[in-house]
C-alpha positions in Angstrom: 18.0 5.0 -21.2 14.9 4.3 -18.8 12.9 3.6 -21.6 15.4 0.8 -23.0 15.5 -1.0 -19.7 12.0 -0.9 -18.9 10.7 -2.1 -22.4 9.8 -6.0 -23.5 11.7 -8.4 -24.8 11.4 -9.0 -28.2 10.0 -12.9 -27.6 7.7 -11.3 -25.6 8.9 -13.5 -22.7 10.4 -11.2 -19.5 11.1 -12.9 -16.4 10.0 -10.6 -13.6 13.2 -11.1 -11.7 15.1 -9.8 -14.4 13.0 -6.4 -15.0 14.8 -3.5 -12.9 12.5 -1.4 -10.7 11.9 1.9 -11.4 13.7 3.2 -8.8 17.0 1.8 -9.3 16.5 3.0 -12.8 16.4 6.4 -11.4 18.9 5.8 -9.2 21.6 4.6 -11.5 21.0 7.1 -13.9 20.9 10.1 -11.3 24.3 8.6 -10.2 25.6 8.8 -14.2 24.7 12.4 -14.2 27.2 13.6 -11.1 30.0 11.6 -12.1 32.6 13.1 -13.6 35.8 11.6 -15.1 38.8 14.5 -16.5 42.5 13.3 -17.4 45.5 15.4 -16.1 48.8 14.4 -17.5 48.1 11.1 -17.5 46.0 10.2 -14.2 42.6 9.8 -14.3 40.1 11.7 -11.5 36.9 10.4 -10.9 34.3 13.0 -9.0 30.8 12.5 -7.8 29.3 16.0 -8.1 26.7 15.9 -4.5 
């Protein structure tokens, strides 16, 4: 997923304020990684595993 956010566009044209640093990369996919969602009868439960 790093790799898709950190590659060109295909007009060759990025605007710098639109390219994500690499550490919000990192952080957003380190965040992805401990959350866990589970269903019990109905109700969803959403965990971050820290």
């Amino acid at each position: 997923m790093q790799k898709m956010y950190s590659r060109s566009s295909p007009s060759g044209q990025v605007d710098k304020n639109m390219v994500p640093k690499d550490q919000t990369v990192r952080f957003l996919l380190n965040y992805s990684k401990a959350l866990r969602v589970f269903e019990y009868q109905s109700i969803k439960f959403e965990t971050l595993l820290n």
